[in-house]
MIZA-48497 format. One record per atom (N, C-alpha, C, O): residue in one letter; atom name; z, y, x. Coordinates in nm, 3 decimals, always signed. Atoms other than C-alpha are relative to their C-alpha. Layout:
<nodes>
{resn->a&name->CA&zz->Z&yy->Y&xx->X}
...
</nodes>
This chain:
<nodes>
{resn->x&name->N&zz->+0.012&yy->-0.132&xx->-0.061}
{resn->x&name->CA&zz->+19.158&yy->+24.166&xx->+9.976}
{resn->x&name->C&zz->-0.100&yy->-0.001&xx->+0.115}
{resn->x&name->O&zz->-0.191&yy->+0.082&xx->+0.117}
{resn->x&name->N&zz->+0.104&yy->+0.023&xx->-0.072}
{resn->x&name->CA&zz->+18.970&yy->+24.032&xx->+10.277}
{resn->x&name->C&zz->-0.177&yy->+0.006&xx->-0.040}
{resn->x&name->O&zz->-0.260&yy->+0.054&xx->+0.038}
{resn->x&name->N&zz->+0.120&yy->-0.031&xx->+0.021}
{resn->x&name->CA&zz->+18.642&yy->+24.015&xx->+10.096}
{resn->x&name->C&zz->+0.005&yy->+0.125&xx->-0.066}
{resn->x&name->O&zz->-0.086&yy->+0.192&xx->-0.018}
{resn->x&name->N&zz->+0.004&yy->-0.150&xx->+0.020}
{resn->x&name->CA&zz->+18.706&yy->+24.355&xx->+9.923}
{resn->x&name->C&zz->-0.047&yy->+0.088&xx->+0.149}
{resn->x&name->O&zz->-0.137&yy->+0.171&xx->+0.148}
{resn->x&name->N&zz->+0.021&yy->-0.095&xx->-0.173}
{resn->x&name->CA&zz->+18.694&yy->+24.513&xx->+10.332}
{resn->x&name->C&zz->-0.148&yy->-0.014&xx->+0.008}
{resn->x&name->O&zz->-0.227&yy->+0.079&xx->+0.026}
{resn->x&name->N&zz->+0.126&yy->+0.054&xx->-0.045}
{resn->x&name->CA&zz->+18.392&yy->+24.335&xx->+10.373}
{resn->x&name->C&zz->-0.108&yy->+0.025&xx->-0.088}
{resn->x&name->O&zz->-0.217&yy->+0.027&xx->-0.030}
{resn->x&name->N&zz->+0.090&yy->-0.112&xx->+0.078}
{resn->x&name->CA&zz->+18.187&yy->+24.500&xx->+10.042}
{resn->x&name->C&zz->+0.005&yy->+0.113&xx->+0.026}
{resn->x&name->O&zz->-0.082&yy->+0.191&xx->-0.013}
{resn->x&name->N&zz->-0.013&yy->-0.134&xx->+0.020}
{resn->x&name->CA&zz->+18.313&yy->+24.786&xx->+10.124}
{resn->x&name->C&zz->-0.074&yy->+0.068&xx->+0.126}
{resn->x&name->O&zz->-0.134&yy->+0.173&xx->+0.101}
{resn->x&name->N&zz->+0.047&yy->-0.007&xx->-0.084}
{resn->x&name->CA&zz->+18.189&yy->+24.812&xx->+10.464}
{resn->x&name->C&zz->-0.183&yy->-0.022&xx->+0.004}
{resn->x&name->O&zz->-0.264&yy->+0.033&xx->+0.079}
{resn->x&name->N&zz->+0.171&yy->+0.016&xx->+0.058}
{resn->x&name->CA&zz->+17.822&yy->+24.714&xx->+10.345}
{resn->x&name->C&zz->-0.027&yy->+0.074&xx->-0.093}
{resn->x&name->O&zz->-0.147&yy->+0.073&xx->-0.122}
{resn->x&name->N&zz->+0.058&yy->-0.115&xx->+0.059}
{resn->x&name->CA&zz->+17.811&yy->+24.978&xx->+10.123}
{resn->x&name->C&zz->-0.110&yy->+0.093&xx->+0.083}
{resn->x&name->O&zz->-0.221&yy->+0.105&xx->+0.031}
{resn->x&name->N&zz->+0.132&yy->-0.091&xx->-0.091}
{resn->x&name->CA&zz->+17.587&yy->+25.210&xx->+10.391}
{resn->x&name->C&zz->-0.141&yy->-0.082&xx->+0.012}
{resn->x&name->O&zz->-0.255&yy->-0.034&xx->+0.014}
{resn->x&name->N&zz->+0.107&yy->+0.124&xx->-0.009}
{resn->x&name->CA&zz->+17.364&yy->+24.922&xx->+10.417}
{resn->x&name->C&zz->-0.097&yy->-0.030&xx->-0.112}
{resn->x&name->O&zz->-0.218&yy->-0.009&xx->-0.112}
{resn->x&name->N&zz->+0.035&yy->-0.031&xx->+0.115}
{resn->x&name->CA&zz->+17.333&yy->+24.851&xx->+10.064}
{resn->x&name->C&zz->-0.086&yy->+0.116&xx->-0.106}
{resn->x&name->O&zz->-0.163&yy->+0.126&xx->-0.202}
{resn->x&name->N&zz->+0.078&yy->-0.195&xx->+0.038}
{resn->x&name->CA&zz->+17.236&yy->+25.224&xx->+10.003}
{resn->x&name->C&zz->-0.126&yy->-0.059&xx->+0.116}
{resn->x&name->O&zz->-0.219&yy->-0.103&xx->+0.049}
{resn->x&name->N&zz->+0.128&yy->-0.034&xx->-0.003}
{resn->x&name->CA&zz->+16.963&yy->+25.191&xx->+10.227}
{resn->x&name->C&zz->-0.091&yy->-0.143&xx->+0.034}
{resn->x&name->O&zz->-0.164&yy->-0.170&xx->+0.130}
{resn->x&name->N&zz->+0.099&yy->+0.128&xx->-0.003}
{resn->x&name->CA&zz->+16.815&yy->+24.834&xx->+10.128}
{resn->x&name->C&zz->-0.138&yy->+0.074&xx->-0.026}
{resn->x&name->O&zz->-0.131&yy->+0.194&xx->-0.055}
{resn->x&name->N&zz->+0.110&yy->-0.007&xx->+0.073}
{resn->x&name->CA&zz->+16.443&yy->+24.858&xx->+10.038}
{resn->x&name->C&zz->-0.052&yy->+0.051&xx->-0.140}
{resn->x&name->O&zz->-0.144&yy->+0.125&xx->-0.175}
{resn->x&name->N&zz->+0.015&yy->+0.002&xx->+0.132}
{resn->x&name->CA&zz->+16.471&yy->+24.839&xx->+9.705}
{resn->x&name->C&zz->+0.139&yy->+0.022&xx->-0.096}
{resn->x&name->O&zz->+0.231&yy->-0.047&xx->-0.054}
{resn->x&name->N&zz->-0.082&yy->-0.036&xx->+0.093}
{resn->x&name->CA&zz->+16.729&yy->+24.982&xx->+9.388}
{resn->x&name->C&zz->+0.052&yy->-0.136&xx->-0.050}
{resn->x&name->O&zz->+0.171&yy->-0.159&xx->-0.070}
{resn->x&name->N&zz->-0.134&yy->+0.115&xx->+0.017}
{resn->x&name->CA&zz->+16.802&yy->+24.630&xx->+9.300}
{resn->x&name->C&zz->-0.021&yy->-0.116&xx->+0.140}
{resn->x&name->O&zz->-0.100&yy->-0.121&xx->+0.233}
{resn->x&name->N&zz->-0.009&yy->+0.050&xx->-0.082}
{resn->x&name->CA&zz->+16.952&yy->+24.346&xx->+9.461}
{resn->x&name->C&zz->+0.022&yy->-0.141&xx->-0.010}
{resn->x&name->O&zz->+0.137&yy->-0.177&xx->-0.033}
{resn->x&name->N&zz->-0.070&yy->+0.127&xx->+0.063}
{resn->x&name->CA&zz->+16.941&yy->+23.980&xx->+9.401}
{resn->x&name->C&zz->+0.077&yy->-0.051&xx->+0.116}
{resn->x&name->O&zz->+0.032&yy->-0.010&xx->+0.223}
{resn->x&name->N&zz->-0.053&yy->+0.101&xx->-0.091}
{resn->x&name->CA&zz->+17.185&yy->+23.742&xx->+9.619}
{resn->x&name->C&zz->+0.049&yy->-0.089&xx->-0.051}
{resn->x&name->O&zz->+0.126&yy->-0.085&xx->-0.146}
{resn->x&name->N&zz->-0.021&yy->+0.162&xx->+0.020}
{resn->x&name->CA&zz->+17.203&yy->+23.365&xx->+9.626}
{resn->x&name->C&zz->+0.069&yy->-0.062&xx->+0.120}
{resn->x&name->O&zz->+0.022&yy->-0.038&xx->+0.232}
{resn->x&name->N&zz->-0.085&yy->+0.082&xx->-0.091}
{resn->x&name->CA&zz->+17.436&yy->+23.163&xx->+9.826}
{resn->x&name->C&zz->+0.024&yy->-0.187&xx->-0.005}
{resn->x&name->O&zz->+0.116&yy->-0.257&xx->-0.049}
{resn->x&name->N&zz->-0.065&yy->+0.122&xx->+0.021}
{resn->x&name->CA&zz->+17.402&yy->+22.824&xx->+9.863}
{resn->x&name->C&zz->+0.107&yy->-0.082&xx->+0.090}
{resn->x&name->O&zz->+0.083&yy->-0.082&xx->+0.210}
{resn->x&name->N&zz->-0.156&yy->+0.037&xx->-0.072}
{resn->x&name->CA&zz->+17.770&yy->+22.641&xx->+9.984}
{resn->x&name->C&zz->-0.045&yy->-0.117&xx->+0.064}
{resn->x&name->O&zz->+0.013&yy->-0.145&xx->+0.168}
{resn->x&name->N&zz->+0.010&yy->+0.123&xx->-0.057}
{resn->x&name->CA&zz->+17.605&yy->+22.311&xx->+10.057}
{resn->x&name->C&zz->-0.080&yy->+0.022&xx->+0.137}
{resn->x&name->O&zz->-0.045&yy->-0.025&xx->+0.245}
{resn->x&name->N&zz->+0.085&yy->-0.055&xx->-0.071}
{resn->x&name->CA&zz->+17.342&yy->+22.456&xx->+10.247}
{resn->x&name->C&zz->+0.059&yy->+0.099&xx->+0.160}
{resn->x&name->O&zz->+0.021&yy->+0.104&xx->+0.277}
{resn->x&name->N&zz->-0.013&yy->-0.127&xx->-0.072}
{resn->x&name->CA&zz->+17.516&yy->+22.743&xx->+10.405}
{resn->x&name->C&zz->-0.085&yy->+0.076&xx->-0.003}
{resn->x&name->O&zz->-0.092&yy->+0.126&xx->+0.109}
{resn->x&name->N&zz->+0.061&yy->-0.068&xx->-0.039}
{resn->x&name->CA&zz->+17.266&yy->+22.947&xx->+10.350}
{resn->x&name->C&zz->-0.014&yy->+0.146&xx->-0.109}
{resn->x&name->O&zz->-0.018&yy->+0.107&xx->-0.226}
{resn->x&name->N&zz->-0.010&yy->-0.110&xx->+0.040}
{resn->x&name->CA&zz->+17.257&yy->+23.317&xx->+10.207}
{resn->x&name->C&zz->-0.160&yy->+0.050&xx->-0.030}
{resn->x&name->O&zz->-0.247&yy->+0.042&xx->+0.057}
{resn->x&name->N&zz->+0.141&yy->-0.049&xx->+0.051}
{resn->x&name->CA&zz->+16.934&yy->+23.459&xx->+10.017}
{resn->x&name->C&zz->+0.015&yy->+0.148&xx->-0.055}
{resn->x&name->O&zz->+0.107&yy->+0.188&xx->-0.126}
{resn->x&name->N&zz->-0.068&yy->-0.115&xx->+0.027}
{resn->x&name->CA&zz->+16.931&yy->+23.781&xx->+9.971}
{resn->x&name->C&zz->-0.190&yy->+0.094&xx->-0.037}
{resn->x&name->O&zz->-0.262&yy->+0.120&xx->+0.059}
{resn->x&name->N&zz->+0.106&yy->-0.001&xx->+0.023}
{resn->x&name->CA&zz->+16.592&yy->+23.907&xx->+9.775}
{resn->x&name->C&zz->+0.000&yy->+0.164&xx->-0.067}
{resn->x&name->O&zz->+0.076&yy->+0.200&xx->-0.156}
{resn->x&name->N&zz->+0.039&yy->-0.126&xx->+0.054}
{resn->x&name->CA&zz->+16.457&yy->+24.276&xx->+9.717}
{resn->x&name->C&zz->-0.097&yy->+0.043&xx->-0.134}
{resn->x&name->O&zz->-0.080&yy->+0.128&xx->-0.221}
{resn->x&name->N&zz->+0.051&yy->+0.002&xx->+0.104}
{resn->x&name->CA&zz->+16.212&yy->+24.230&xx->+9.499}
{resn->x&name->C&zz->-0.045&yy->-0.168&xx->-0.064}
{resn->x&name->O&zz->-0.054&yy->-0.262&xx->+0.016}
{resn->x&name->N&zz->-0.037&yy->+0.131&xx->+0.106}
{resn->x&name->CA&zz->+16.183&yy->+23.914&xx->+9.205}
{resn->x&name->C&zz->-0.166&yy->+0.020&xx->-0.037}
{resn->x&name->O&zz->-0.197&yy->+0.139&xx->-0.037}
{resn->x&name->N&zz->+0.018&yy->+0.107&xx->-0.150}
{resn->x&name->CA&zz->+15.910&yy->+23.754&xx->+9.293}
{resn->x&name->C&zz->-0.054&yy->+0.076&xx->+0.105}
{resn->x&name->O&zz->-0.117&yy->+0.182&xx->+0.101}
{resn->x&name->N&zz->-0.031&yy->-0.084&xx->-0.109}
{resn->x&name->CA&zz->+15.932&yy->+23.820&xx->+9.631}
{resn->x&name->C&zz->-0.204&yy->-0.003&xx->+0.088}
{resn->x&name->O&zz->-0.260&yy->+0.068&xx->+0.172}
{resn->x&name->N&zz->+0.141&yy->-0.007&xx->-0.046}
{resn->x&name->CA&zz->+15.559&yy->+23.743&xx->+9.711}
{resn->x&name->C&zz->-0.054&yy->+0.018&xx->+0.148}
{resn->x&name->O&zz->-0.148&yy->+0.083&xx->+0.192}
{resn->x&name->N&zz->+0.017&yy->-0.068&xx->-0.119}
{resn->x&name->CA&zz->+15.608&yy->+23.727&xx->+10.056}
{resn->x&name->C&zz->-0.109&yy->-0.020&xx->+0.031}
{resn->x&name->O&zz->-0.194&yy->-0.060&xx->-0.048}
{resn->x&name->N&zz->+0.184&yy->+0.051&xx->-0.044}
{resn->x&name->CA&zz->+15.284&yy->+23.688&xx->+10.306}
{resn->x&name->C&zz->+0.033&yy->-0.028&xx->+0.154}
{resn->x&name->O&zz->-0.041&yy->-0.057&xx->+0.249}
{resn->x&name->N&zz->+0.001&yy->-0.007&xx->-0.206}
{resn->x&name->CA&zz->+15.466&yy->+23.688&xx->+10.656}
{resn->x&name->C&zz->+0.199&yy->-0.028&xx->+0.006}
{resn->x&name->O&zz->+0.290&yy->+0.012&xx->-0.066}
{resn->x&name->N&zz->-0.111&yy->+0.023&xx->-0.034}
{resn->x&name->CA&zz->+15.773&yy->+23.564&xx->+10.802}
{resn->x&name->C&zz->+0.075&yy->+0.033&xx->+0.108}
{resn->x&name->O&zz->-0.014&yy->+0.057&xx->+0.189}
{resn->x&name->N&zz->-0.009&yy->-0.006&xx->-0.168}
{resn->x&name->CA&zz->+15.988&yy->+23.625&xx->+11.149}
{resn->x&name->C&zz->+0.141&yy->+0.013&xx->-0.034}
{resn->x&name->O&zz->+0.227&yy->+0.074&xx->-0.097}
{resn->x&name->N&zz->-0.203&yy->+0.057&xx->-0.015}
{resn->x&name->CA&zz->+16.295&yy->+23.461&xx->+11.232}
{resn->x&name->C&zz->+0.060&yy->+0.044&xx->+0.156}
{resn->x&name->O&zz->-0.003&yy->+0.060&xx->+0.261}
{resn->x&name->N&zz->-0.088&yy->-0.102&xx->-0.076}
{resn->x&name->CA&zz->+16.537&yy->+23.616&xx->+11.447}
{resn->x&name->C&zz->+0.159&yy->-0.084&xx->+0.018}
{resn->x&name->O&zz->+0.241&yy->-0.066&xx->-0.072}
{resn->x&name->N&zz->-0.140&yy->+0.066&xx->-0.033}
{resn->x&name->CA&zz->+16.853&yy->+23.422&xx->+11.554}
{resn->x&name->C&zz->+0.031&yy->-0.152&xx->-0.116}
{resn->x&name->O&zz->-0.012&yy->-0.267&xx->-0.100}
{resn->x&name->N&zz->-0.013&yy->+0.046&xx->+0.103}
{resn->x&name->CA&zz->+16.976&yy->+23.272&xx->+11.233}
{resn->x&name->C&zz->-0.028&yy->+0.071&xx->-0.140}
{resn->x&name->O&zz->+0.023&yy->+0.047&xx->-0.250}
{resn->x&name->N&zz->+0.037&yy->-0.071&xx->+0.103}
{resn->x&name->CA&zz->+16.803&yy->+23.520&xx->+11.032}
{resn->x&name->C&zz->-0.136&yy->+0.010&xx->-0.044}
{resn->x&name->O&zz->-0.207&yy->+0.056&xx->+0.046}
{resn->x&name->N&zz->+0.093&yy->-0.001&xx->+0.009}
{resn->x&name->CA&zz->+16.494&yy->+23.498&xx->+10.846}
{resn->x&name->C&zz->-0.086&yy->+0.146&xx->-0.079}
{resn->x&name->O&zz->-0.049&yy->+0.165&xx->-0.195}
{resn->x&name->N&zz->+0.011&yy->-0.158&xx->+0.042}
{resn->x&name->CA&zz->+16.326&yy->+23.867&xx->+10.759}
{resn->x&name->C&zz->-0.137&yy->-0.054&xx->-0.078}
{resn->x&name->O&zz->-0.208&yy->-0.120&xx->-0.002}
{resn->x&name->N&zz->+0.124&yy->+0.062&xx->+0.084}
{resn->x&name->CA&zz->+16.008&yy->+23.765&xx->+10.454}
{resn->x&name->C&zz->-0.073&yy->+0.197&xx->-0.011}
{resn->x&name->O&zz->-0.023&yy->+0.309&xx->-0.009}
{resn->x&name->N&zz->+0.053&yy->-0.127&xx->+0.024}
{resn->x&name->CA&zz->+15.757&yy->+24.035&xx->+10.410}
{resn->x&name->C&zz->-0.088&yy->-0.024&xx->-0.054}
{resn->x&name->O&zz->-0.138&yy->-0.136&xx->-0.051}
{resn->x&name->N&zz->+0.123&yy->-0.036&xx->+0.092}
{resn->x&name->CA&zz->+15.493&yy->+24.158&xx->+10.189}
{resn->x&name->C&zz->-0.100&yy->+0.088&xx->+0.077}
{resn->x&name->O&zz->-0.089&yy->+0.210&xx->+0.081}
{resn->x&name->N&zz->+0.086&yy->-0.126&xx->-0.123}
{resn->x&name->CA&zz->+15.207&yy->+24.304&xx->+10.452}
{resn->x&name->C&zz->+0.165&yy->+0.031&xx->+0.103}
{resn->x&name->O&zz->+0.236&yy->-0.049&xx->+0.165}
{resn->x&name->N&zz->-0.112&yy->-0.090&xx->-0.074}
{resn->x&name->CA&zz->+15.496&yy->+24.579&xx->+10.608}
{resn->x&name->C&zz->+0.125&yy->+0.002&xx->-0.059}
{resn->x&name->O&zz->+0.234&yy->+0.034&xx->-0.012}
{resn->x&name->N&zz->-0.155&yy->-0.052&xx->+0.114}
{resn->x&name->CA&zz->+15.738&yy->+24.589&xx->+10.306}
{resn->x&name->C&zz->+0.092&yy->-0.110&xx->+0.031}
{resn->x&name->O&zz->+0.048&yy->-0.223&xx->+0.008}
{resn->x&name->N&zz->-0.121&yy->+0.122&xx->+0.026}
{resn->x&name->CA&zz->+16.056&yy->+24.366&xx->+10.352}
{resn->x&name->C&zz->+0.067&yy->-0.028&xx->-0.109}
{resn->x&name->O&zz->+0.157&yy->+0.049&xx->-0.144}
{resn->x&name->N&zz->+0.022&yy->+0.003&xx->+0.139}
{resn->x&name->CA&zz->+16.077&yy->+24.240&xx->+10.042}
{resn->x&name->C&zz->+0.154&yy->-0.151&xx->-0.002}
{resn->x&name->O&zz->+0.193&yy->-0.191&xx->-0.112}
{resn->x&name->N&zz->-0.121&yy->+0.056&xx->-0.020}
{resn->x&name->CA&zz->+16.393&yy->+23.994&xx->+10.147}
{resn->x&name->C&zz->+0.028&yy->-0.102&xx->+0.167}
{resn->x&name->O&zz->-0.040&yy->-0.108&xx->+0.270}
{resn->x&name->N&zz->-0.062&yy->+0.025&xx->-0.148}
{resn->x&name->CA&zz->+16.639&yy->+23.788&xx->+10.414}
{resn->x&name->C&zz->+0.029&yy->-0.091&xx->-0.069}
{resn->x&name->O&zz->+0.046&yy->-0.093&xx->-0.191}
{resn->x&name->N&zz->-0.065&yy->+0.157&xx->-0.050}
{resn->x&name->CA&zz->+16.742&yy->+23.434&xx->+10.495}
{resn->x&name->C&zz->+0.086&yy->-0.001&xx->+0.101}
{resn->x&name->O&zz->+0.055&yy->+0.003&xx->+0.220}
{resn->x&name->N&zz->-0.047&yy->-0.001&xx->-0.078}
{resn->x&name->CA&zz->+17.005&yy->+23.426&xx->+10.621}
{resn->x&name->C&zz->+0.068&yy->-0.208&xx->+0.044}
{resn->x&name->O&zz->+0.132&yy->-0.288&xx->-0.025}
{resn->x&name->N&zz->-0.042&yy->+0.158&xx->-0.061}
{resn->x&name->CA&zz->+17.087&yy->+23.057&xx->+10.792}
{resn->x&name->C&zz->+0.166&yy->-0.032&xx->+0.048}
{resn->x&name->O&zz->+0.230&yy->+0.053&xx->+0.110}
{resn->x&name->N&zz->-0.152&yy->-0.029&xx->-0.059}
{resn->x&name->CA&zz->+17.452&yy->+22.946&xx->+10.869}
{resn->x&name->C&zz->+0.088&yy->+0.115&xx->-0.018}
{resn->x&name->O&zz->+0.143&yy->+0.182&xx->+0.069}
{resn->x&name->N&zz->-0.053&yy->-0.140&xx->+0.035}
{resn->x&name->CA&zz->+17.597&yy->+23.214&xx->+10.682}
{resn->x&name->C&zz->+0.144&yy->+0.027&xx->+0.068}
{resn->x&name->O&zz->+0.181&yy->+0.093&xx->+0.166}
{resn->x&name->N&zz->-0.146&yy->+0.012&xx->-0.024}
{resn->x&name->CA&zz->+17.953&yy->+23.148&xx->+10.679}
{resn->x&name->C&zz->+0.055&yy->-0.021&xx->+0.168}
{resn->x&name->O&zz->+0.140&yy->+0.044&xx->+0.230}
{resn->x&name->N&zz->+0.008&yy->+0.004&xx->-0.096}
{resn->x&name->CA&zz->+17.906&yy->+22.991&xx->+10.991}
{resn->x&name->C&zz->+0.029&yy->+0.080&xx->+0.143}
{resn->x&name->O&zz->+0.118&yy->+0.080&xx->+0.227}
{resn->x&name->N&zz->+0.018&yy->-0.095&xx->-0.080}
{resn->x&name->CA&zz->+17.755&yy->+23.251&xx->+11.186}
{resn->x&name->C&zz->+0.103&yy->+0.109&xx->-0.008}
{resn->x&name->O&zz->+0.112&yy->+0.173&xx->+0.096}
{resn->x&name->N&zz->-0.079&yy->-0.103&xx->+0.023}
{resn->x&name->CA&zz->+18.012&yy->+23.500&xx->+11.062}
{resn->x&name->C&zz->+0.162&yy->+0.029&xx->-0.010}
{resn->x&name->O&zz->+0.232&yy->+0.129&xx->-0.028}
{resn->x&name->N&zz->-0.114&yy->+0.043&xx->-0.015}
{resn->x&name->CA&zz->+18.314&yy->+23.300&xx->+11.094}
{resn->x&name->C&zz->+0.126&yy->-0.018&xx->-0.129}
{resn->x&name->O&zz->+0.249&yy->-0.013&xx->-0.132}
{resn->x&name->N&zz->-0.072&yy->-0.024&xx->+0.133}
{resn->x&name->CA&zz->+18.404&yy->+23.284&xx->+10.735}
{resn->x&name->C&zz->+0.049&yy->-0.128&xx->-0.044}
{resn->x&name->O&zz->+0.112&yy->-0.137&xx->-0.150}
</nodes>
């Protein structure tokens, strides 16, 4: 039920990703959360932000890295 709260609450978010679809990858060993707008993501520019990595195409954000997922989020 706990992760049910927690999709449900990213719904507003979800609605206004970038892009209509949505890939996400999680790796457990890693900790780390991938979360890609468009397949291939072609980025050209990067900028990291805490434990978060934002990839871009020129202006378009085209996906996120997120670092220490679980971690950071206390999961």
């Amino acid at each position: 039920m706990m992760a049910e709260v927690g999709i449900i609450e990213s719904i507003p978010y979800l609605l206004q990703s970038p892009s209509k679809k949505i890939w996400i990858d999680y790796d457990d060993e890693a900790d780390v959360l991938y979360i890609s707008y468009y397949k291939p993501q072609k980025a050209n520019d990067s900028i990291m932000e805490d434990n978060i990595i934002y990839h871009y195409r020129d202006e378009k954000l085209v996906g996120i890295t997120v670092l220490r997922a679980k971690e950071s989020y206390h999961l």
